[in-house]
N, C-alpha and C positions, 0 to 999 in steps of 0.2 A: 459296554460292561467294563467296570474298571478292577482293578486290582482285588478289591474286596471281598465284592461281588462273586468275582471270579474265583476265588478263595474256598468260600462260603459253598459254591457249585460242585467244586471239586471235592470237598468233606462231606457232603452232600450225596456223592456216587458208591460211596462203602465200599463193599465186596468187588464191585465190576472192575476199581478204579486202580493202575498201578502200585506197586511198591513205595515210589517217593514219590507220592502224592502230597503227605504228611511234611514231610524231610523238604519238598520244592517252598511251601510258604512259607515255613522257617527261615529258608535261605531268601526271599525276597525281602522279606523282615530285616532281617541280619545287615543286609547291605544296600538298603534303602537309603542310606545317608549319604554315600559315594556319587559326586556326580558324574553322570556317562561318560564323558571324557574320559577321568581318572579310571571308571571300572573298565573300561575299553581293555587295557593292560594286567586286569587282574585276573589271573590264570585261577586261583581258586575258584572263583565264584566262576566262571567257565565251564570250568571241568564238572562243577553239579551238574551245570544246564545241560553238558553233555550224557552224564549220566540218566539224562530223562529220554535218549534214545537207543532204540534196538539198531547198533553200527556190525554192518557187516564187516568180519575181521579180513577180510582177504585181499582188499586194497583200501589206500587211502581215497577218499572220494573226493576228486576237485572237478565234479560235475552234476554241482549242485542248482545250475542255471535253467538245466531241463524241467525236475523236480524238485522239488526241493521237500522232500518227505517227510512225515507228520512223525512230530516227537509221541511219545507212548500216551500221553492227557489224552491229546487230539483222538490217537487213534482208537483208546478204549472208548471215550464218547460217538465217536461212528458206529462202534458194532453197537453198542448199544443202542441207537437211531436206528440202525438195521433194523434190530428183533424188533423196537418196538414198532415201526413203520409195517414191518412183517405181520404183525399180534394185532393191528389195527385195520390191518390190510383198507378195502375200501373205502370204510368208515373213514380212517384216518386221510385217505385222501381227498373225500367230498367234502369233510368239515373239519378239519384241523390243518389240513396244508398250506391252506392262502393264508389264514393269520399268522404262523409260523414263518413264511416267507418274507411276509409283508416284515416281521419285525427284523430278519437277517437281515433284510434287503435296509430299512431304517441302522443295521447298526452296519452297515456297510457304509453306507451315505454319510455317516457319521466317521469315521473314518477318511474319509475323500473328503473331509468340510464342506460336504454339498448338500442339496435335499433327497429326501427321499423320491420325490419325484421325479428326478434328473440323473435315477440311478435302476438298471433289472439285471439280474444275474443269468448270467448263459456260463454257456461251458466251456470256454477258454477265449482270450485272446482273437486267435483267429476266425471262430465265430463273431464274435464282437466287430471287428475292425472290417473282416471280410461283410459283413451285414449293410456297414453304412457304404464301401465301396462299389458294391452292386445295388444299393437299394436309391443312390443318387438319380436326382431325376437325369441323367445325360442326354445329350442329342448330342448328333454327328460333329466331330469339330473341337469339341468342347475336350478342354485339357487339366490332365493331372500333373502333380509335381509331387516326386519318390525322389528315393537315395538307393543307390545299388547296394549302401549296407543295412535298408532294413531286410524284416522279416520274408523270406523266398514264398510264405503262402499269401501274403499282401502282396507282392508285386505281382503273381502268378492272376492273381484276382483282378488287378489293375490290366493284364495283358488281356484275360478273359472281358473285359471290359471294352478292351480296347476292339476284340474281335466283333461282339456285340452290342456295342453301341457306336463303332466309330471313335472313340476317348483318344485321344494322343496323349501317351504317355512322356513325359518328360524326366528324364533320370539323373540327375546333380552324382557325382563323389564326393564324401563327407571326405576332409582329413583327417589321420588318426590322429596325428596333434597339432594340431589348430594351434595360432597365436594369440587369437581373442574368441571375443563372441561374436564382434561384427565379422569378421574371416569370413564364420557360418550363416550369420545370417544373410552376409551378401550374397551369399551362392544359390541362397533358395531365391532371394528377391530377384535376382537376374534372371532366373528361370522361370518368373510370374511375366504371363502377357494378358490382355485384354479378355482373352479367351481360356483362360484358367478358372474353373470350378473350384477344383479342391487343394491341397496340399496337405499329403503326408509327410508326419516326422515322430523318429523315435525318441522318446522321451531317453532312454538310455541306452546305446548301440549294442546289440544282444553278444554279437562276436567281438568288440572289445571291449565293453561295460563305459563308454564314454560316454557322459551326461551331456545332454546339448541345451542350448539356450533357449526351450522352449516358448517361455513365456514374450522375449525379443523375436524369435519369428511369429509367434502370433500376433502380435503387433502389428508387424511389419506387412504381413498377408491381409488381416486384416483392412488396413489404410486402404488397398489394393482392390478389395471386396471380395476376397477371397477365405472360402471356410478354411479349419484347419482339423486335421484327424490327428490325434496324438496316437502311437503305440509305448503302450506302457505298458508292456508284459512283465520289463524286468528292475521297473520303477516303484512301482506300486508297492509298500509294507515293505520296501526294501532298505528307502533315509522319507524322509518326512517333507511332505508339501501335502498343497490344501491344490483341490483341483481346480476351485472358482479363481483361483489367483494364477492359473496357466493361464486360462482367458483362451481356453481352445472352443472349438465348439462341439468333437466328439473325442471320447477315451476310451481306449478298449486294453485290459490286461486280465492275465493267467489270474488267478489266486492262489494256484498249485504250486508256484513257483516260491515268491517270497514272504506270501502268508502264510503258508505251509498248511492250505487246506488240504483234504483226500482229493484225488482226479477228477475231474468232472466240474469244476466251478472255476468261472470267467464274469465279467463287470463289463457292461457299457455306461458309459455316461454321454451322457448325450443335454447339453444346455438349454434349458427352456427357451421353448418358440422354435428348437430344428429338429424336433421329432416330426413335423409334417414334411421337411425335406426329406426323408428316405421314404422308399416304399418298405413291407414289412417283408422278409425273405418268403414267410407260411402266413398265409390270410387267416384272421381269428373270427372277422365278423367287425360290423362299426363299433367305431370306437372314434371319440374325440382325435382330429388329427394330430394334435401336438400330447396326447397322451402315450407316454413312451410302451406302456405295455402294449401296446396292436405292434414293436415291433419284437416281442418275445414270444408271442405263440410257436411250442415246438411239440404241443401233445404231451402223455405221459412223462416223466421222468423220472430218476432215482431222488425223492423230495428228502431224503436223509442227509443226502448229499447239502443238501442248504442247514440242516439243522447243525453240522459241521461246521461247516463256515462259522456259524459262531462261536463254537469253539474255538476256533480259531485264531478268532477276532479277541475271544477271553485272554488265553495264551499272550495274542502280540501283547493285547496291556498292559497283561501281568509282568514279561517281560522289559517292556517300555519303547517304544518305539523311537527315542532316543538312543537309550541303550544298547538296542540292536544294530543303528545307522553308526554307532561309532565304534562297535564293537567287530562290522561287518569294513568299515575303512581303516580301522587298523590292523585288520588281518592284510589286505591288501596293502599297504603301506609298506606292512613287517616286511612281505617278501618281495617285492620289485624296489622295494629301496636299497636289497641287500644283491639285485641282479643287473639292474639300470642300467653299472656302467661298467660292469663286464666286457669286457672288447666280445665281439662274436654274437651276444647276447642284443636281441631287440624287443625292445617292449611296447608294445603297438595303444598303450594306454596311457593317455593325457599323467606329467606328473603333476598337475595343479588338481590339491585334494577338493576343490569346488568341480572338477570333471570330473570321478569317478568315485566307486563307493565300493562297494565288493567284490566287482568283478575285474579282472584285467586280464591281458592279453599277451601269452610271450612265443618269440621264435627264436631259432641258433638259426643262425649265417649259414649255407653249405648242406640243410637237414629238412626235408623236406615235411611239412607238416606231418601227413601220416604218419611217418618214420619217425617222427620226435615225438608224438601220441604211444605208439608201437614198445619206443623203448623206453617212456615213462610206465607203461603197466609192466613190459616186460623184467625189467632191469629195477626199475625201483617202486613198483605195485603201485602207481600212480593212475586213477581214473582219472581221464579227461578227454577234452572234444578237439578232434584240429578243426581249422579254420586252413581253406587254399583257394582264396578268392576276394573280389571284391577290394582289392588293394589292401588285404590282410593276411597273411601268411606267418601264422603261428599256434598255438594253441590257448583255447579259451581256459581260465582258472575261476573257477570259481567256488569257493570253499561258504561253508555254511557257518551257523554259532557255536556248532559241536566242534569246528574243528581244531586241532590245537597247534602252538607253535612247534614242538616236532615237526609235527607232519608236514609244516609247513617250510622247515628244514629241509627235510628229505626233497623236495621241489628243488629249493637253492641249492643244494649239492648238485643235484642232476644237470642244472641249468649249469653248473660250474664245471663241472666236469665232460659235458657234453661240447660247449666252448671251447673250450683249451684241449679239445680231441683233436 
């Protein structure tokens, strides 16, 4: 659904639909001509986008990695799915929810450059990824390959794995700055033996936003005969790739995070011909083994929830998925280029803008994560996450498209002044 479209939908909602509803296509209109790069830096056009969200005034929010919450569009189109799903009740779920789905699910696929076929919606990330981790045919022996910096409920699942089927787990350390791309990908190749099944990798490191070279180790595993699991909770609708061009053979991300769907909606992809490699978590009944829905039977659901999603999906394109990937690396740019080389100051995120996009990672020397979390809300109303592990000790930032360069100020001062304390 593209800009237009999307337009037309929103004039469409009347009564239900926000204040700058009207006032949001204007501004897309107005500044259509800008290309994303240039608009990256232009605080006016910003500060509308901003204005299309309900911000809690009480802190700055740089923990937007978790959630990433739905601008006012998004969320008046939920309630309104609510009531109607509610008005419809059963009806609406015996004969209006599979086509409804089927088309979310088509303009999701659409989005990934993939087919609709090789794409079902679950409810987050770790559904997704935890599904093909337990659902691999294993036998005793048979080994994985993780990174101690991905996600803690993937690796808990690989240990649960390991308990129940025998799986030897194999755990690489990524570096937080790498000198190349070969660095990374030797380190997973060295960890591939005869007897490795799978290999997980994050598409972008959740606790410092560094982008890895997935598509060189899928290759690489590959030659090997080795599948590969992408976790893209925090890649996905965040800078722009086509999934057929990782060349993995499973994908599993959030959509809550940087589509900024409502809670509750996650993406597997899974590449034609490896849906019969997983078993399905909930038995539905036969179904074609390489037909990917025998592995999404989860019973009833909140089906609103999907018709959000493409809201969503309206939003990013209205937006531009461009525009957000450059608008989301130059916030991140603004502020660890201005703390980098701070004495005292460490920033645990790649400076080559091909590593990283909107998220990064900072710590002070002598301050232990919590404590620099602690005195970012206390001292300078700073939401944020520490990080104290995993060869990462600092705090995760991560700011959304609302947020402004002030705010992004008050970060650098803190970093400055917490330093030279």
């Amino acid at each position: 659904m593209r800009k237009r479209t999307f337009l037309k939908n929103l004039l469409a909602l009347g009564a239900t639909a926000s204040p700058g509803v009207h006032s949001f296509g204007q501004l897309l209109t107005r500044f259509e001509h800008i290309p994303p790069a240039q608009l990256a830096s232009n605080e006016d056009f910003w500060a509308e986008i901003r204005a299309g969200y309900r911000l809690k005034p009480d802190y700055i929010n740089l923990e937007n990695g978790f959630y990433c919450f739905v601008p006012q569009e998004t969320l008046e189109n939920l309630i309104g799915h609510v009531r109607e799903v509610n008005y419809q009740g059963s009806w609406y779920m015996r004969n209006e929810r599979k086509g409804n789905k089927a088309a979310t699910t088509a303009r999701l696929a659409e989005l990934g450059g993939c087919s609709p076929e090789e794409v079902v919606i679950t409810r987050n990330a770790t559904e997704s990824l935890d599904l093909v981790i337990t659902g691999v045919h294993w036998k005793e022996g048979d080994e994985a390959v993780m990174a101690e910096q991905d996600y803690g409920a993937m690796l808990n699942q690989f240990k649960l794995a390991a308990k129940r089927y025998g799986v030897v787990n194999k755990v690489i350390s990524v570096p937080n700055l790498p000198q190349s791309d070969e660095e990374i990908v030797d380190l997973y190749a060295k960890a591939i033996t005869s007897k490795t099944r799978l290999l997980m990798v994050s598409h972008m490191i959740n606790i410092t936003g560094q982008i890895l070279p997935v598509r060189k180790i899928c290759d690489m595993a590959h030659s090997k005969g080795v599948q590969v699991l992408v976790d893209g909770a925090h890649a996905f609708a965040h800078f722009q790739f086509n999934l057929p061009d990782l060349n993995c053979d499973y994908y599993g991300t959030s959509l809550h995070k940087w589509l900024s769907t409502p809670l509750g909606a996650g993406l597997l992809y899974v590449k034609k011909g490896n849906a019969e490699h997983v078993w399905p978590l909930l038995a539905e009944g036969e179904r074609d083994p390489n037909d990917i829905h025998r592995l999404n039977h989860i019973g009833t659901y909140p089906a609103y929830t999907d018709l959000a999603i493409s809201d969503a999906i309206a939003y990013h394109h209205a937006i531009g998925g461009k525009r957000k990937e450059e608008r989301l690396r130059y916030l991140q740019t603004y502020w660890t280029s201005q703390v980098r080389e701070i004495p005292g100051v460490r920033v645990n995120t790649p400076a080559d803008p091909a590593r990283y996009c909107g998220i990064g990672n900072v710590g002070i020397e002598g301050i232990k994560p919590a404590d620099f979390a602690k005195v970012l809300m206390d001292r300078y109303k700073i939401f944020t996450v520490p990080i104290d592990g995993f060869n990462v000790h600092g705090c995760r930032i991560t700011p959304n498209l609302y947020t402004t360069l002030e705010e992004l100020d008050v970060l650098v001062t803190a970093c400055t002044e917490l330093a030279r304390a």
